[in-house]
DSSP file (Angstrom, degrees, kcal/mol; ACC not computed):
  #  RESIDUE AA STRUCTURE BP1 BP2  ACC     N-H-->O    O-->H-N    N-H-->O    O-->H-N    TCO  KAPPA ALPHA  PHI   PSI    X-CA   Y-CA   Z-CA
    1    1 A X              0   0    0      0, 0.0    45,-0.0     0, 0.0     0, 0.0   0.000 360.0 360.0 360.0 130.4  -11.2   10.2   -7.8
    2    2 A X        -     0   0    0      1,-0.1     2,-0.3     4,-0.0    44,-0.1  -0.007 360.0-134.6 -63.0 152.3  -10.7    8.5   -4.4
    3    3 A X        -     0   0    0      1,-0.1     3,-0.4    42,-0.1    -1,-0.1  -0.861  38.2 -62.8-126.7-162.0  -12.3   10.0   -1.4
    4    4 A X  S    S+     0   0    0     -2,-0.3    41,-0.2     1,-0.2    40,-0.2  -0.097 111.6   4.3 -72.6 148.0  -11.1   10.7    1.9
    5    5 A X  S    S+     0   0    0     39,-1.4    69,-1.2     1,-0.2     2,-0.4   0.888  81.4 158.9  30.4  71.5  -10.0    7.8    3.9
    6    6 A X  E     -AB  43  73A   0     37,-1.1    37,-2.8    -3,-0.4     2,-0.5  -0.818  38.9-116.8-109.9 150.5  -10.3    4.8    1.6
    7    7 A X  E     -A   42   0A   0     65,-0.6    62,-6.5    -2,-0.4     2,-0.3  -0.664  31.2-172.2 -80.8 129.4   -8.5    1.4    1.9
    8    8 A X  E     -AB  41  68A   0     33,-2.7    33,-0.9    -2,-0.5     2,-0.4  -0.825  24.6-141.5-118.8 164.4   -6.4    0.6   -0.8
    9    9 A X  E     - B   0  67A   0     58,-1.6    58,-1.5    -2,-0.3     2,-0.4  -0.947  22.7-168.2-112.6 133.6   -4.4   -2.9   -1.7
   10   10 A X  E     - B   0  66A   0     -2,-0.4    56,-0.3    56,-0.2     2,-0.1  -0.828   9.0-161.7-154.2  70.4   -1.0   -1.5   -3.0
   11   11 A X  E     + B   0  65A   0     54,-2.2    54,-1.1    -2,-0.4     2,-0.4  -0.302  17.4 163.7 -76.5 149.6    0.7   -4.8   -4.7
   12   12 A X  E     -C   37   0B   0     25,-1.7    25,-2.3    51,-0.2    51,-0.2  -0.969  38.7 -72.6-171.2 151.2    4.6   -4.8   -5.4
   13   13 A X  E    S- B   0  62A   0     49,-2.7    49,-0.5    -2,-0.4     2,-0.1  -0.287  86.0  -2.2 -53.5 114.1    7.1   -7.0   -6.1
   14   14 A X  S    S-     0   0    0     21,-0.3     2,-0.5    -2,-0.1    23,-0.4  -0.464  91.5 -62.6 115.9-175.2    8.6   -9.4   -3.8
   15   15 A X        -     0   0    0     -2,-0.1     2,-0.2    21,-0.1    21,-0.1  -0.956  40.3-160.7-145.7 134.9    7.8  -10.0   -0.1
   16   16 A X        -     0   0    0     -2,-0.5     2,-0.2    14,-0.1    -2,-0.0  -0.518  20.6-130.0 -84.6 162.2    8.4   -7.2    2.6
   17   17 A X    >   -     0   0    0     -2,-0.2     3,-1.6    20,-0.0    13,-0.1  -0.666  31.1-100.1 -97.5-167.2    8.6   -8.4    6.3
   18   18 A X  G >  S+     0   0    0      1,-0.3     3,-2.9    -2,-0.2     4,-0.2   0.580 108.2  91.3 -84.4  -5.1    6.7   -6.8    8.8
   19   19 A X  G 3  S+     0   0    0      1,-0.2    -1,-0.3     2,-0.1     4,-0.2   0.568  85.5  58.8 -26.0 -39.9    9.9   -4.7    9.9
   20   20 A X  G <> S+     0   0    0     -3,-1.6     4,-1.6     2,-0.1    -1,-0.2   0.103  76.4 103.9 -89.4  12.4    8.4   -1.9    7.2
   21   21 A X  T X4>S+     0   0    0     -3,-2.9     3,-3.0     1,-0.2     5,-0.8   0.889  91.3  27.5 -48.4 -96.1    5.2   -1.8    9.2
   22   22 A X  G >>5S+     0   0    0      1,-0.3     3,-1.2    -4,-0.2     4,-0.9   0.602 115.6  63.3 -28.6 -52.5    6.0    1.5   10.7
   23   23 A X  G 345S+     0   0    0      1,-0.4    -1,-0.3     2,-0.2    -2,-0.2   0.756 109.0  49.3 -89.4 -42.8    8.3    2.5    7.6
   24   24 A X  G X<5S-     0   0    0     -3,-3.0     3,-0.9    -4,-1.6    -1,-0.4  -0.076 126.0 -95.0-108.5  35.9    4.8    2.2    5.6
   25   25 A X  T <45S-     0   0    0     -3,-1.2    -3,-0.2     1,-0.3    -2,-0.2   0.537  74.4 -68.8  41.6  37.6    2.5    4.2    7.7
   26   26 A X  T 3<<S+     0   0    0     -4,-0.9    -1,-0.3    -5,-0.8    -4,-0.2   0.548  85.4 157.3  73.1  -3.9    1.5    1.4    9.3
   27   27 A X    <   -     0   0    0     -3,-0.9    14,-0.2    -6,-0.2    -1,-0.2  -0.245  50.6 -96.1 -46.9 130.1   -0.3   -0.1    6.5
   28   28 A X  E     -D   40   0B   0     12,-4.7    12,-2.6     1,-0.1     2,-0.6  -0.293  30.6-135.1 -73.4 153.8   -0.7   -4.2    6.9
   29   29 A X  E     -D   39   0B   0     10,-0.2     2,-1.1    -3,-0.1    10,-0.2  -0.794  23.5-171.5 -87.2  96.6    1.7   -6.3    5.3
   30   30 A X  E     -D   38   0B   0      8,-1.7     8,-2.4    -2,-0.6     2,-0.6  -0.750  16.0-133.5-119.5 107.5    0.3   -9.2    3.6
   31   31 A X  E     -D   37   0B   0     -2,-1.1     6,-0.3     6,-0.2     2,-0.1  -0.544  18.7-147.2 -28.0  76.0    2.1  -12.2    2.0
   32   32 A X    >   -     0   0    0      4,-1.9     3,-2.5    -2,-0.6     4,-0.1  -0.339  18.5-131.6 -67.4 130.1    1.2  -13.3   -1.3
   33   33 A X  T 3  S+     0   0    0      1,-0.2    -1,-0.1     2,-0.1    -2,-0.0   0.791 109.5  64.8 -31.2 -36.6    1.2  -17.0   -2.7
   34   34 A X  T 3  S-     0   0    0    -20,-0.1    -1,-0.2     1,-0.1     3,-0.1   0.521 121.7-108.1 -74.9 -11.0    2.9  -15.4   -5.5
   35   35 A X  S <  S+     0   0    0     -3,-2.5   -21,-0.3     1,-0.5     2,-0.2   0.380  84.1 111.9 102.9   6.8    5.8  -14.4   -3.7
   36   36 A X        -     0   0    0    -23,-0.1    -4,-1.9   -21,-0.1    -1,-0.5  -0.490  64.7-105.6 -99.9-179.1    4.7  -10.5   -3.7
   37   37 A X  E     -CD  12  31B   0    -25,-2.3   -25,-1.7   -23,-0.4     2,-0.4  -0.928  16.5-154.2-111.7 107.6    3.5   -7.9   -1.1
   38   38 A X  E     - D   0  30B   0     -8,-2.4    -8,-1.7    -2,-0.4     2,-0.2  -0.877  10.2-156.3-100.7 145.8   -0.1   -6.6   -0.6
   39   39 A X  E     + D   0  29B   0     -2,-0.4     2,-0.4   -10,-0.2   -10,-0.2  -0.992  24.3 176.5 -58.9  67.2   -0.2   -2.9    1.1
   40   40 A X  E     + D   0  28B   0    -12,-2.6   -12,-4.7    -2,-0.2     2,-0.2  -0.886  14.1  76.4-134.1 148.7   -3.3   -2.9    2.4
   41   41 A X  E    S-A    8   0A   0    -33,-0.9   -33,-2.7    -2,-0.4     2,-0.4  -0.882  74.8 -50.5 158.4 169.3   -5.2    0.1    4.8
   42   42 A X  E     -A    7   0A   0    -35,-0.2     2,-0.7    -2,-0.2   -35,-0.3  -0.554  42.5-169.2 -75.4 142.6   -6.7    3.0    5.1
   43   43 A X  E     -A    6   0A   0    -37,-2.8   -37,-1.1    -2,-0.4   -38,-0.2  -0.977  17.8-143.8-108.8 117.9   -4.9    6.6    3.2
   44   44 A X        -     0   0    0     -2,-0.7   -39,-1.4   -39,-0.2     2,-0.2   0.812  69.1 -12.3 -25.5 -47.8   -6.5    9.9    4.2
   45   45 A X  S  > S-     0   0    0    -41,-0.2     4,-1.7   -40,-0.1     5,-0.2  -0.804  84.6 -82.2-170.5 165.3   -6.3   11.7    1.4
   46   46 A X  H  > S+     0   0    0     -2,-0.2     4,-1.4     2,-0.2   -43,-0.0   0.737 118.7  62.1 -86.3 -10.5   -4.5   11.5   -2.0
   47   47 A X  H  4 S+     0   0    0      2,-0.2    -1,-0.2     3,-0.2    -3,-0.0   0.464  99.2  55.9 -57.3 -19.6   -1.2   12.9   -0.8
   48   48 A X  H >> S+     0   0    0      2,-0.1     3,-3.8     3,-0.1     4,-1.5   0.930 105.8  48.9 -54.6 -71.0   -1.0   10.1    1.4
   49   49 A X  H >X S+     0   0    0     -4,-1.7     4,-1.7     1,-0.4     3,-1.5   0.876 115.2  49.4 -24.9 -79.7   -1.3    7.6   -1.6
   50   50 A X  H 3X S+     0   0    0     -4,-1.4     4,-1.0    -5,-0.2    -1,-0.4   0.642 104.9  54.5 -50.2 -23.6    1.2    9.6   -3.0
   51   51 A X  H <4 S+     0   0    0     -3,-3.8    -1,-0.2     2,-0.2    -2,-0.2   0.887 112.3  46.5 -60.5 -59.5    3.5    9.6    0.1
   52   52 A X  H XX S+     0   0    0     -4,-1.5     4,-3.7    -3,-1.5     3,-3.3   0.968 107.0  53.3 -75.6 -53.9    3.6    6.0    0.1
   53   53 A X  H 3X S+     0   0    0     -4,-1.7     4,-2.7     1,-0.3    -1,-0.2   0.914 108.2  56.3 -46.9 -35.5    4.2    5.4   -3.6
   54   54 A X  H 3X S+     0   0    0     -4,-1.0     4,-1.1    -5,-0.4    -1,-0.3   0.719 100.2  53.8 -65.0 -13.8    7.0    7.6   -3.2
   55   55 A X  H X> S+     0   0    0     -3,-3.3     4,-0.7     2,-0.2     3,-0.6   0.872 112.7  44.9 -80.4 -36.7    8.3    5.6   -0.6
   56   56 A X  H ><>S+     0   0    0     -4,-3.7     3,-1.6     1,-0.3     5,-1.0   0.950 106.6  57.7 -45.6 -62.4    8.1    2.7   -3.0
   57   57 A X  H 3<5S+     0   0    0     -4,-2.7    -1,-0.3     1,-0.3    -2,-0.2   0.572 113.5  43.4 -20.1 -52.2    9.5    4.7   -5.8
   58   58 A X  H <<5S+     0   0    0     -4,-1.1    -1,-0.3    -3,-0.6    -2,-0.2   0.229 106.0  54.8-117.2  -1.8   12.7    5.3   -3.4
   59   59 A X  T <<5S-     0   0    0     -3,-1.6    -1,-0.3    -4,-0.7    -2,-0.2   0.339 114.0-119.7-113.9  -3.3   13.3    2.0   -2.0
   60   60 A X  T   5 +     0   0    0     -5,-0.3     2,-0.3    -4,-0.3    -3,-0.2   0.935  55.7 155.3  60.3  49.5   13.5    0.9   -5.5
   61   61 A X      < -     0   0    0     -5,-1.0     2,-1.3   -47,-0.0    -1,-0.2  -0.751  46.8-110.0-111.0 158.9   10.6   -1.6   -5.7
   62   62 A X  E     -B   13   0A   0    -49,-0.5   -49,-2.7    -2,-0.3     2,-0.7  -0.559  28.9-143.3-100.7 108.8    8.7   -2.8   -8.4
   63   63 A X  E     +     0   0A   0     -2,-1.3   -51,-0.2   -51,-0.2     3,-0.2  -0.601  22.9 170.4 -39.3  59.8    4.9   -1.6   -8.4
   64   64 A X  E     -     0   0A   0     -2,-0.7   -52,-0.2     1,-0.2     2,-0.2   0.420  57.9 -17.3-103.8 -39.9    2.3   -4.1   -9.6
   65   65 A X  E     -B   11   0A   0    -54,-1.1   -54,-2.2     2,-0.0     2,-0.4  -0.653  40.8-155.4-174.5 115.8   -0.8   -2.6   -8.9
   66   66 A X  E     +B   10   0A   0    -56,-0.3     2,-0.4    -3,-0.2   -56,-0.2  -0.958  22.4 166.5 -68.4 109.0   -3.1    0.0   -6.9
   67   67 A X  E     -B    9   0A   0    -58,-1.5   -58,-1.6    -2,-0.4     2,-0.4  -0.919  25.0-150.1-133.7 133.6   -6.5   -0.5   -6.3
   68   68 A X  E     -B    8   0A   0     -2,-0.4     2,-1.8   -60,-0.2   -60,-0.2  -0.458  29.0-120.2 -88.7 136.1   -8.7    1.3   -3.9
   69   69 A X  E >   -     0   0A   0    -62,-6.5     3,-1.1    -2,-0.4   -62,-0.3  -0.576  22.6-137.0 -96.4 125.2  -11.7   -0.9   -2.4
   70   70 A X  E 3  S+     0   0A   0     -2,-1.8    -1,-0.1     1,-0.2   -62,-0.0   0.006  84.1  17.0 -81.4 154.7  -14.9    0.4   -3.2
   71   71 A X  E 3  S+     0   0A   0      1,-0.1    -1,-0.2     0, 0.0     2,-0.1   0.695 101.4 103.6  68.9  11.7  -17.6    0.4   -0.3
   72   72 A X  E <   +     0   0A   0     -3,-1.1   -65,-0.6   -65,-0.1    -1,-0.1  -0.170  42.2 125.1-114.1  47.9  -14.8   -0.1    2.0
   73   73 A X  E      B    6   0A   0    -67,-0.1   -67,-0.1    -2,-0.1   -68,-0.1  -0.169 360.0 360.0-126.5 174.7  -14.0    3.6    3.8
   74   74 A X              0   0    0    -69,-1.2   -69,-0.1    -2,-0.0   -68,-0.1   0.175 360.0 360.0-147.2 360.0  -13.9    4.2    7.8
């Protein structure tokens, strides 16, 4: 179980520009060699996480991975 305000890397398919900053609670946008989208920042709480995965969900992109970084909190 996550705790409160951890950074997570939130990969998905394809590459966003930075246009969905805001759109994505401000979470940085990061370019992959692979041609995908790292998500990366802090989420409050696990109803954020969930907020944003819904956003994914709804924009109809394809998830690859969420991984919270341990030791990494603010």
């Amino acid at each position: 179980m996550a705790n409160e305000h951890t950074r997570y890397h939130i990969k998905i398919q394809g590459q966003l520009d930075n246009r969905w900053k805001a759109w994505f609670d401000d979470l940085d946008i990061i370019l992959t060699r692979d041609g995908n989208t790292i998500l990366s920042g802090i989420i409050i709480d696990q109803s954020a996480l969930h907020g944003v995965l819904k956003k994914i969900r709804n924009m109809g992109l394809t998830l690859i991975s969420v991984n919270p970084q341990p030791g990494v909190e603010n």
